[in-house]
FIGU-289219 format. One record per residue (C-alpha): x, y, z. Coordinates in pm, whole numbers, plus 50000, padded with zeros to 5 digits. Layout:
<pts>
east->X, north->Y, up->Z
...
</pts>
This chain:
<pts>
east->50000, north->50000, up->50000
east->50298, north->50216, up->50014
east->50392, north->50192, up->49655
east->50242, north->50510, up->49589
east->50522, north->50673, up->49782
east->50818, north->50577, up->49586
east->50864, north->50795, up->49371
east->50898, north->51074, up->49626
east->51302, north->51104, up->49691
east->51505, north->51382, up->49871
east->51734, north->51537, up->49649
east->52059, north->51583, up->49837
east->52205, north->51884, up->49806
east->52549, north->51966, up->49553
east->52870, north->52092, up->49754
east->52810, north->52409, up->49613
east->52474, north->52450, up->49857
east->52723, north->52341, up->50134
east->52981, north->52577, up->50051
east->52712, north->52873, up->50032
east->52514, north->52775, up->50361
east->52650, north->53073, up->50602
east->52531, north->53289, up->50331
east->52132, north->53154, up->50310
east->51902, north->53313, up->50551
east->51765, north->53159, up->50879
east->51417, north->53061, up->50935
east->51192, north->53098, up->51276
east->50831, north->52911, up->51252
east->50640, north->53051, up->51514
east->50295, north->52856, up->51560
east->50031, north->52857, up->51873
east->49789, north->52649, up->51908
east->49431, north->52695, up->51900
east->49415, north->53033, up->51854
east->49156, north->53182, up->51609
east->49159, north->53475, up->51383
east->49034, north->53703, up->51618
east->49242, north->53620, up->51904
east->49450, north->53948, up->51816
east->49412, north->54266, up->51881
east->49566, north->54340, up->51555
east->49226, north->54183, up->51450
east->49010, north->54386, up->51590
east->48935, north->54188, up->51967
east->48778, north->54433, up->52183
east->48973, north->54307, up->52532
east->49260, north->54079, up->52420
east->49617, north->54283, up->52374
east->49879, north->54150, up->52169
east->50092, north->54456, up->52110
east->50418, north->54230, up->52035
east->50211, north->54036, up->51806
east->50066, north->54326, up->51655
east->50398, north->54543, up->51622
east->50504, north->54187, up->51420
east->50184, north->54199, up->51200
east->50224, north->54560, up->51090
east->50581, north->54467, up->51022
east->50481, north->54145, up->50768
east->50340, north->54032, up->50455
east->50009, north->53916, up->50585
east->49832, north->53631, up->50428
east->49481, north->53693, up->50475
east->49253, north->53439, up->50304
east->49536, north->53122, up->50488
east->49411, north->52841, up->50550
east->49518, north->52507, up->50777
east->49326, north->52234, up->50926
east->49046, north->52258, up->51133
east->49282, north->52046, up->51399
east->49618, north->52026, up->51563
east->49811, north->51710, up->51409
east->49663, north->51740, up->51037
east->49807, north->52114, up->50984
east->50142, north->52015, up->51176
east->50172, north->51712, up->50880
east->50102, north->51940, up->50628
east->50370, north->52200, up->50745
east->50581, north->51932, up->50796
east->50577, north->51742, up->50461
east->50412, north->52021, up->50202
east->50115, north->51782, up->50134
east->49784, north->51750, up->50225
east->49676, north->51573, up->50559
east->49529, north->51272, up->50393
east->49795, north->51235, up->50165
east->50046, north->51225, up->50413
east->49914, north->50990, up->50703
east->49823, north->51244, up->50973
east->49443, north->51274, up->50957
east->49382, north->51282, up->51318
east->49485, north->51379, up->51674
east->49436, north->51011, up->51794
east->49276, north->50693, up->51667
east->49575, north->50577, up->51497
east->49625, north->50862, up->51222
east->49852, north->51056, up->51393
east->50179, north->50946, up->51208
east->50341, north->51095, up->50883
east->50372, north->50789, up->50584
east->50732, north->50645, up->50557
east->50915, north->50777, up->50290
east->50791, north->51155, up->50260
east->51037, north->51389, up->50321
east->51001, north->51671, up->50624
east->51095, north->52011, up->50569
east->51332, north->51975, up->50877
east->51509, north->51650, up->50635
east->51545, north->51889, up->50399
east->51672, north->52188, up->50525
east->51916, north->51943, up->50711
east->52080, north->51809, up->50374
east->52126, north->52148, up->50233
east->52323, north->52258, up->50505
east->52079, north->52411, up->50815
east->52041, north->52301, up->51169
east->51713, north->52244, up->51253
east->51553, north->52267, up->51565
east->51178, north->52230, up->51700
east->51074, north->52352, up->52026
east->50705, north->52307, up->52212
east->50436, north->52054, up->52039
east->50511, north->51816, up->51810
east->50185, north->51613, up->51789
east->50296, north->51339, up->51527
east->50401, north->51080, up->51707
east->50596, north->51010, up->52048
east->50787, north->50664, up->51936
east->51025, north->50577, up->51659
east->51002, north->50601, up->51386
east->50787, north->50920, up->51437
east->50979, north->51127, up->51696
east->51090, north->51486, up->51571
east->51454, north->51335, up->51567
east->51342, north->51084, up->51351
east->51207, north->51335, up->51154
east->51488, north->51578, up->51064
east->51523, north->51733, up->51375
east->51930, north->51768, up->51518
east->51754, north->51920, up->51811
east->51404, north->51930, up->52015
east->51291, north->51998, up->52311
east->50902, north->51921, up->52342
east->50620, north->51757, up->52533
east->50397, north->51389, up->52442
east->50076, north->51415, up->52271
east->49886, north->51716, up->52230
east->49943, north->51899, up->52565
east->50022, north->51834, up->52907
east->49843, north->51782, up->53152
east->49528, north->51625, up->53039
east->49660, north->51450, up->52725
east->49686, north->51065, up->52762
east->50055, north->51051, up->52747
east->50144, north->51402, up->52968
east->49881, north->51229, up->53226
east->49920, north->51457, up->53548
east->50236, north->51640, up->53417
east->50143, north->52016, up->53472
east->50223, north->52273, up->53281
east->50401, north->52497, up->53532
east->50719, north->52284, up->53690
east->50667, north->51960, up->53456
east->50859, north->51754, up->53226
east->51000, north->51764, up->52890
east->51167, north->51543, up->52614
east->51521, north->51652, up->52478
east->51534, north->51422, up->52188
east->51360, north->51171, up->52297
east->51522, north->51181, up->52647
east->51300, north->51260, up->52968
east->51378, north->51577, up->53159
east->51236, north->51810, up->53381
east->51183, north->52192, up->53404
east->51090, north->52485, up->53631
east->50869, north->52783, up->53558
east->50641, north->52759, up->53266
east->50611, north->52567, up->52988
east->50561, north->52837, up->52701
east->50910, north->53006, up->52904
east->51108, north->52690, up->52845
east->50982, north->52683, up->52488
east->51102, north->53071, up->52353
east->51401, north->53083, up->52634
east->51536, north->52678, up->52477
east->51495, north->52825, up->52171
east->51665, north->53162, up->52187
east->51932, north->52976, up->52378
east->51978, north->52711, up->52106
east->51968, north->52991, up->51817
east->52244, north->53216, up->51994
east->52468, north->52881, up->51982
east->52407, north->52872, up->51578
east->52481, north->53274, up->51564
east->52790, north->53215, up->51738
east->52918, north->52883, up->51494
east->52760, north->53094, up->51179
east->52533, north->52819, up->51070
east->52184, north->52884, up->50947
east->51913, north->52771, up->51113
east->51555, north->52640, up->51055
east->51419, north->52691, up->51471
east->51039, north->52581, up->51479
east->50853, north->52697, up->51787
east->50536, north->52503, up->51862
east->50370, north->52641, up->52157
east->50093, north->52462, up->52296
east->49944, north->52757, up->52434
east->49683, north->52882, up->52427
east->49546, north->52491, up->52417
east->49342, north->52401, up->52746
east->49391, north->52333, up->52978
east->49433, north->52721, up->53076
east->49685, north->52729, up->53322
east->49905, north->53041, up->53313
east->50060, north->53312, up->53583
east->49831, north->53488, up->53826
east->50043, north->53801, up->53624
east->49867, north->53738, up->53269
east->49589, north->53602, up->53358
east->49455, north->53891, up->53591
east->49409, north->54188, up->53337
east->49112, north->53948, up->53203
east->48930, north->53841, up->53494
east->48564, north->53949, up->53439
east->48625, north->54041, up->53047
east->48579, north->53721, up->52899
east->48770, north->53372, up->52914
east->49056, north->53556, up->53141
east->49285, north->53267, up->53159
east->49273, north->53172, up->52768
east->49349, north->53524, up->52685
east->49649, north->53538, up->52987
east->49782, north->53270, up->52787
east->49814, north->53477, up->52470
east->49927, north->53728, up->52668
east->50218, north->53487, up->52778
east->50265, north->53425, up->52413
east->50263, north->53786, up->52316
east->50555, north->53862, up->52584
east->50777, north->53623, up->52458
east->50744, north->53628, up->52094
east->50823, north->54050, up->52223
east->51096, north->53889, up->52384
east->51214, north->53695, up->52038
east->51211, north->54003, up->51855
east->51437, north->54190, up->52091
east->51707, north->53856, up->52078
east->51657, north->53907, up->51708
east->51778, north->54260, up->51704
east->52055, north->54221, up->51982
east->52175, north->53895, up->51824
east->52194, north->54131, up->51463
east->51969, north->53830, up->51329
east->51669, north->54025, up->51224
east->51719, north->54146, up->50879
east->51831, north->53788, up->50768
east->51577, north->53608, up->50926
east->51229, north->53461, up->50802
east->50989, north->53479, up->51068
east->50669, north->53346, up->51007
east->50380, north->53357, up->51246
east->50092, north->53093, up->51234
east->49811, north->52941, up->51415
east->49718, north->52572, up->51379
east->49321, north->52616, up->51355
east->49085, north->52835, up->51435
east->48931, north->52987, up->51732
east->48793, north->52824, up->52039
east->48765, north->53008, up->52388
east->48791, north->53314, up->52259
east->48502, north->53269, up->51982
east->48205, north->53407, up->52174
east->48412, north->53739, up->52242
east->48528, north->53810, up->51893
east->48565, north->53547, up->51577
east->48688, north->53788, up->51334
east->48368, north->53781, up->51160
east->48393, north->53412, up->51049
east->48164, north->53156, up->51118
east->48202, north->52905, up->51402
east->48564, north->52735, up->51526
east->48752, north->52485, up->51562
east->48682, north->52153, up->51441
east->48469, north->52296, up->51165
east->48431, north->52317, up->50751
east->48343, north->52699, up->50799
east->48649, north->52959, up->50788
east->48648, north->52984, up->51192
east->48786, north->52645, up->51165
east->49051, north->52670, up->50928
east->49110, north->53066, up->50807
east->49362, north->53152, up->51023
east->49681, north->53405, up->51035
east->50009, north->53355, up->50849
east->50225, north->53659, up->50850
east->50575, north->53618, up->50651
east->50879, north->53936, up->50761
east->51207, north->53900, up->50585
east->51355, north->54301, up->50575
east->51667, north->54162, up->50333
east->51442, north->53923, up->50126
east->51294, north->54190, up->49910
east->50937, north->54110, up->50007
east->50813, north->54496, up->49961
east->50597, north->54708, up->50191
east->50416, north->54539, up->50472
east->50068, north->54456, up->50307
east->49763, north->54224, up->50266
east->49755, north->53936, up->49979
east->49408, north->53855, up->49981
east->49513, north->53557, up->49729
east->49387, north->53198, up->49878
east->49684, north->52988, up->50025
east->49740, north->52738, up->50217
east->49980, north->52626, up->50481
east->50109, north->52330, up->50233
east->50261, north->52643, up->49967
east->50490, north->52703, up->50286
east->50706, north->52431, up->50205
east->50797, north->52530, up->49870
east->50826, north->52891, up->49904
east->51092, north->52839, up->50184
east->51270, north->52593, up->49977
east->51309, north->52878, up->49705
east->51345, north->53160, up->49940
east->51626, north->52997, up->50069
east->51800, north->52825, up->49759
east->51724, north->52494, up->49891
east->51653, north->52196, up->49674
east->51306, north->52064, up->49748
east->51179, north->51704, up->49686
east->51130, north->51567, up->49358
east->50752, north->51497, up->49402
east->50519, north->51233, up->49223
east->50352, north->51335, up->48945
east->50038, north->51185, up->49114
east->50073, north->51459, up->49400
east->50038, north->51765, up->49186
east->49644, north->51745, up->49352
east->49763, north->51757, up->49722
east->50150, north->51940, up->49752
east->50158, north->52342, up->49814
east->50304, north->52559, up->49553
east->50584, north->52803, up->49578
east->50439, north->53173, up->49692
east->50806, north->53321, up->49666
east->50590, north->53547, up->49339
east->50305, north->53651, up->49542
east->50580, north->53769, up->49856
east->50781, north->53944, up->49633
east->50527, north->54135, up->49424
east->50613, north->53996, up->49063
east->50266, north->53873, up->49052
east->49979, north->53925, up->49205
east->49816, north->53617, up->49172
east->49869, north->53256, up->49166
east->49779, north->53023, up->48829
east->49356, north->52962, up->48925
east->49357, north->52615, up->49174
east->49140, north->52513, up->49385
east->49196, north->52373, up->49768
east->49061, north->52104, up->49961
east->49058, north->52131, up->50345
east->48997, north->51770, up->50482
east->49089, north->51604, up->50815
east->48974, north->51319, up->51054
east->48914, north->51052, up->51275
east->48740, north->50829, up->50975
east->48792, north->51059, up->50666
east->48454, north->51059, up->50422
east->48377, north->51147, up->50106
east->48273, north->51565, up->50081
east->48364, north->51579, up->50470
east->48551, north->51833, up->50367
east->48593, north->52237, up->50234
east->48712, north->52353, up->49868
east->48862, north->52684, up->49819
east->48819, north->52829, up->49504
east->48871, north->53172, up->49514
east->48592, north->53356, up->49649
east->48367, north->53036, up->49683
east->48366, north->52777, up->49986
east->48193, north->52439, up->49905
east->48101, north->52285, up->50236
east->48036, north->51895, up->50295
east->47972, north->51914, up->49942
east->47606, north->52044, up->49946
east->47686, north->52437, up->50101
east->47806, north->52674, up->49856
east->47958, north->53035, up->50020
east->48061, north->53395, up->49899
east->48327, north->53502, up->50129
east->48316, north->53839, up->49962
east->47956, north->53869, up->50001
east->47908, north->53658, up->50290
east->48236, north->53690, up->50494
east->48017, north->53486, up->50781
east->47896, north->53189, up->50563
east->47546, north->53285, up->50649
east->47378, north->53213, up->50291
east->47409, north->52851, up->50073
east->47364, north->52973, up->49732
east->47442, north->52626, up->49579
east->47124, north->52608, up->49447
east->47161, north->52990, up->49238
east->47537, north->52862, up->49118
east->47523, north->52560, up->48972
east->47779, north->52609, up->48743
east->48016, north->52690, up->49008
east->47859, north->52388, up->49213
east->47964, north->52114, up->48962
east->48334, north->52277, up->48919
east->48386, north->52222, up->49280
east->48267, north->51881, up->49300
east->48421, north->51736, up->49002
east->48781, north->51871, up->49135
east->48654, north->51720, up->49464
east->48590, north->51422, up->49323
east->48953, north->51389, up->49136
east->49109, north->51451, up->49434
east->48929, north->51179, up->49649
east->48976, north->50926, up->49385
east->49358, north->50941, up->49384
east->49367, north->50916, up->49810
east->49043, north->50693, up->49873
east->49301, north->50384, up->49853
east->49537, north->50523, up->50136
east->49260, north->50597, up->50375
east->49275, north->50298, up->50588
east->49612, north->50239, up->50486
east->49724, north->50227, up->50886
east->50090, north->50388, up->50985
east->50201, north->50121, up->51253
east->50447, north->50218, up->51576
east->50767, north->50014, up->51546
east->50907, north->49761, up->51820
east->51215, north->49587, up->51880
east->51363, north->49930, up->51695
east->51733, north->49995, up->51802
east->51664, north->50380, up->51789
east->51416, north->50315, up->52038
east->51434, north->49959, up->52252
east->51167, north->50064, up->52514
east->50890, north->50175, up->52374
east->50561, north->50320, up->52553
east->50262, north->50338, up->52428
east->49874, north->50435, up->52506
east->49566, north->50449, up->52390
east->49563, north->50788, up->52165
east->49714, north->50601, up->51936
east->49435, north->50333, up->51922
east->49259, north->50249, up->51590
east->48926, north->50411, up->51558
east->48917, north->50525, up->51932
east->48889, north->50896, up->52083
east->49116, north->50838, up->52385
east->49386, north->51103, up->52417
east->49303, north->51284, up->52680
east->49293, north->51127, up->53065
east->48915, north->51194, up->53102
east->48851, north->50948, up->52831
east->49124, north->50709, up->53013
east->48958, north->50744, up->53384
east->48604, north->50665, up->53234
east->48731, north->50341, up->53071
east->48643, north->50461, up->52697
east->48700, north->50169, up->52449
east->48454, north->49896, up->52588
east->48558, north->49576, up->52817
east->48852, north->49473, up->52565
east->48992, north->49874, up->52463
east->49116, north->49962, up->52059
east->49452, north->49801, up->51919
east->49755, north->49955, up->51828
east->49875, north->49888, up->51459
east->50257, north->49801, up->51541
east->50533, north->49691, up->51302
east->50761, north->49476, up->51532
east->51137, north->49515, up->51353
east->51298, north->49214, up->51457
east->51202, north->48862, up->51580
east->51256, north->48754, up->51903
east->51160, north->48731, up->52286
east->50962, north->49070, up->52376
east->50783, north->49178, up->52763
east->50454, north->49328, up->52708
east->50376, north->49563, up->53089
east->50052, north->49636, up->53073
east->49866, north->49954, up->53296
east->49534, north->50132, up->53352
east->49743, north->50396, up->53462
east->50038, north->50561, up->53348
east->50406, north->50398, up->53520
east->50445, north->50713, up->53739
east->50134, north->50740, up->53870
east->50215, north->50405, up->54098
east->49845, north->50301, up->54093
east->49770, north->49996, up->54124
east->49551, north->49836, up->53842
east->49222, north->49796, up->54017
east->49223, north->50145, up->54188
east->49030, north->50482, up->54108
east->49330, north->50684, up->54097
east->49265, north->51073, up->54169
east->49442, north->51352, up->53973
east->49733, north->51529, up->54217
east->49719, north->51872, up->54355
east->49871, north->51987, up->54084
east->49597, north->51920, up->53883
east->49308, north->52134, up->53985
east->49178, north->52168, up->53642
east->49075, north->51795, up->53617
east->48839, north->51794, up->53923
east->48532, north->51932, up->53840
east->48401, north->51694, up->53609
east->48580, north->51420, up->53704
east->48437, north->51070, up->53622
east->48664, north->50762, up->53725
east->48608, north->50382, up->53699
east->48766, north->50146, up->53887
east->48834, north->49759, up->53831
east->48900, north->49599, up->54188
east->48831, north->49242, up->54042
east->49120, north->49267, up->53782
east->49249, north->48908, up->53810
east->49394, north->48849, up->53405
east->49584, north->49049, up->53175
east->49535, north->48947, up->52804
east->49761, north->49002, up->52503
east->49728, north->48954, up->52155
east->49946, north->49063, up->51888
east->49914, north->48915, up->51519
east->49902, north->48545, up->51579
east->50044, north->48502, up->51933
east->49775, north->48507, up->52231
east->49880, north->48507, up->52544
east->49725, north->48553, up->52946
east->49882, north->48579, up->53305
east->49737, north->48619, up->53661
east->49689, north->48971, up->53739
east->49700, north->49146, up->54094
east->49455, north->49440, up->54112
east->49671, north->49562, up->54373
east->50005, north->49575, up->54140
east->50098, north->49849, up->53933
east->50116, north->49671, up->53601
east->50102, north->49301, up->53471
east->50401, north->49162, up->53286
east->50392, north->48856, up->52997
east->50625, north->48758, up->52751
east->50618, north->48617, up->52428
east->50834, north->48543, up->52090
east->50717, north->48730, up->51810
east->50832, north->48710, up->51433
east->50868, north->49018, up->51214
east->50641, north->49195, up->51051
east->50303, north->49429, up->51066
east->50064, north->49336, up->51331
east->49750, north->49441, up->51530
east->49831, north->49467, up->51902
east->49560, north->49424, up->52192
east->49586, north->49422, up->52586
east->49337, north->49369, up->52814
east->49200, north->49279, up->53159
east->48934, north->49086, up->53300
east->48818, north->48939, up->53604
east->48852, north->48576, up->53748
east->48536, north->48450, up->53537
east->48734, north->48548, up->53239
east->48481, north->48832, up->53206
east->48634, north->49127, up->53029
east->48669, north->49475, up->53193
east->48918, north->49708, up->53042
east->49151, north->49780, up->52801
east->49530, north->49805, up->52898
east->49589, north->50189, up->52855
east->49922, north->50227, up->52881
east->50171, north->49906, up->52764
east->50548, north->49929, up->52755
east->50698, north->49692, up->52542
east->51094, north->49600, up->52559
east->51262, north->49351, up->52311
east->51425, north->49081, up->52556
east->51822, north->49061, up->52499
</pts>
């Protein structure tokens, strides 16, 4: 099922590119996460301030009618690889479609060859094991968290986000203060040590701010209280300090004027909807523009970009992958012919003036956790075609208020006959499954829950203390790399946590923002832990009191479904095993 990716090969890059890289400008990808259009002042919000942010926008070429997923992972893949979110693998936050295909280049791989350190720094969101890690994926350095957040995501269960861990690639660490600090300060840090060597840089900063949970200094957070969803908009505020902060390094370091800087969001707005959405229609999640129309605003003062201005021209976070490739004389991929439907194209006329708009195309925004046919939104110009039955005029209808399908049919059938093009050529890949390796050398210990189950919603720890998944739980789609002897540990809760299998384990102090609604199941009569991976099928005697329950088995090589379980003495099933570490036996 992977033949379709062959013919997509990184060009390396000729000596020449090598010779020249002190001389090619640096690159900073600044992208928060889920904050809408209107989270700006700059944007007209009546009580959030985001002067830094602002100062930046007035500064940029602004891309105006951008667009992204209406979700975290799916517009991180499409950064990431210049290609469309079900083209690439990551259609999903969870349920198994979280991974990028094997074999499709990353823009951090490619910068790399031609010469650049790369670094990434925040959320990552594409996978926490090999071979989907950011240092699998191009990236010399990273410092990031697991999953989609802390905190309340399935594998950051109980970390906070104030004095909680981090991953320095791929290694376990700790730090003090707040998370969005250690992001922009790691960063900084890390792009002072390329200054100082001369060696030009591609530094992508993920924050996972302004993401819930909303947990941020009594300093930001007060200014808000009473005006609105105070500790969502302290958040930004957090945000809008430190990016203030980046721009200051920039200028002290003498980095500014031969630096891209591009600012981004990863889909549109959520808390901050009901106080100002920018005039868009709903958030988040959504086919409308509030779920995918979000900010992308481009500075480079040596790159001969022109004034600061609007391009009202229709893009899409996929063109950012070629346009930095040519911005920055770097060789990109040699794509398929077959992708010409789903890569970005290069916006490097558009930035620079020499045209003012793009050859006519048309752009599908699709994501999710089972991706159908028309769940989707083409772009085509001034027209949105929603789910394939709502037609829009953004220029007449900025809010999406009035389907006019039935007064264009013309424009109707033009849609849906690209539509249908493009679905032909991916409909094959859809349930084409990424699988998690084991027995992997990079990676001999590998952890895994149940966000990454098939077909299951169960990333974040509500869905794991309500026992989502039925008696038996989802399976993981694994690839285990070598034969051999492997120990399966199966949980209910996370190794640190130290609770026992059959107990109702509470959230710590730390973790006020869990409480409220807090539903937990517990399992006292855990008495058997199941496995079943591919062929092999295996049980052991479980104590409810013990942390975990330990088999092993010899495996051979290959792709395989894995399932772990519990049940009680009658052999009547209770849970799924949330959390399994699996170790290849020496």
């Amino acid at each position: 099922m992977y033949r379709l990716l062959l013919p997509i090969i990184l060009a390396f890059a000729v000596p020449a590119l090598a010779a020249e890289s002190a001389k090619k400008p640096n690159i900073i990808i600044v992208m928060t996460d889920d904050q809408g259009l209107g989270d700006f002042s700059y944007t007209g919000n009546p009580v959030l301030k985001t002067p830094s942010l602002d100062a930046f926008a007035k500064e940029s070429v602004r891309l105006t009618d951008f667009h992204v997923c209406p979700m975290c992972s799916p517009t991180r893949g499409q950064l990431m690889t210049g290609l469309t979110a079900l083209r690439n693998g990551a259609t999903s936050v969870t349920a198994g479609r979280t991974f990028l295909r094997p074999g499709i280049p990353t823009l951090a791989e490619v910068f790399a060859t031609a010469g650049y350190k790369t670094a990434l720094f925040g959320k990552w969101h594409l996978g926490d094991s090999y071979p989907h890690r950011p240092v699998d994926k191009g990236f010399q350095e990273s410092i990031y968290h697991l999953g989609w957040g802390q905190l309340n995501s399935t594998p950051e269960f109980d970390w906070p986000l104030i004095d909680g861990r981090y991953f320095q690639s791929g290694v376990e660490k700790r730090y003090k203060g707040h998370c969005t600090d250690l992001w922009f300060e790691s960063a900084m840090a890390w792009m002072k040590e390329r200054k100082a060597s001369g060696e030009p840089f591609l530094a992508y900063i993920p924050t996972n701010a302004p993401h819930a949970p909303h947990i941020d200094l009594e300093e930001f957070i007060k200014p808000y209280q009473g005006k609105g969803p105070a500790a969502f908009f302290g958040m930004i505020a957090h945000i809008d300090r430190r990016f203030g902060d980046l721009e200051k390094f920039l200028i002290e370091q003498k980095l500014k004027d031969d630096t891209i800087v591009i600012f981004m969001t990863d889909n549109g707005g959520t808390s901050g909807v009901q106080t100002f959405n920018a005039g868009l229609r709903a958030g988040k999640t959504t086919y409308y523009d509030g779920g995918h129309r979000v900010p992308c605003w481009i500075r480079w003062p040596n790159g001969k970009l022109g004034q600061p201005r609007d391009i009202a021209t229709p893009t899409q976070n996929t063109d950012l992958f070629p346009t930095l490739c040519n911005l920055c004389g770097v060789q990109p991929p040699k794509w398929a012919a077959t992708d010409d439907l789903y890569r970005g194209v290069d916006l490097t006329s558009l930035l620079r003036g020499t045209e003012r708009q793009l050859p006519d195309r048309k752009l599908v925004v699709q994501y999710g956790q089972i991706p159908k046919k028309f769940e989707s939104c083409v772009i085509w110009q001034k027209w949105r075609l929603v789910k394939g039955e709502e037609l829009y005029d953004i220029e007449a209808d900025r809010a999406q208020t009035t389907n006019v399908a039935d007064k264009q049919p013309e424009v109707l059938q033009a849609i849906r006959d690209h539509y249908e093009a493009w679905w032909k050529g991916l409909e094959p890949l859809i349930n084409d499954f990424v699988p998690i390796s084991l027995g992997a050398k990079q990676q001999p210990v590998v952890e895994l829950n149940s966000g990454d189950w098939e077909g299951i919603y169960a990333d974040n720890t509500g869905y794991v203390r309500e026992a989502v998944g039925g008696p038996t739980g989802g399976h993981w789609n694994v690839l285990v790399e070598e034969p051999g002897d492997y120990e399966f540990t199966l949980r209910r809760w996370p190794e640190q946590t130290n609770a026992a299998l059959g107990d109702k384990y509470e959230p710590s102090a730390k973790s006020p923002a869990n409480k409220p609604k807090l539903v937990t199941k517990d399992f006292p009569t855990i008495a058997v832990a199941n496995l079943s991976i591919g062929e092999t099928k295996s049980s052991i005697k479980a104590d409810a009191k013990a942390s975990g329950a330990i088999l092993s088995v010899k495996l051979p090589a290959g792709k395989a479904q894995l399932k772990a379980w519990f049940a009680d003495a009658d052999g009547t099933d209770l849970c799924g095993a949330f959390f399994v570490t699996v170790s290849r036996m020496k």
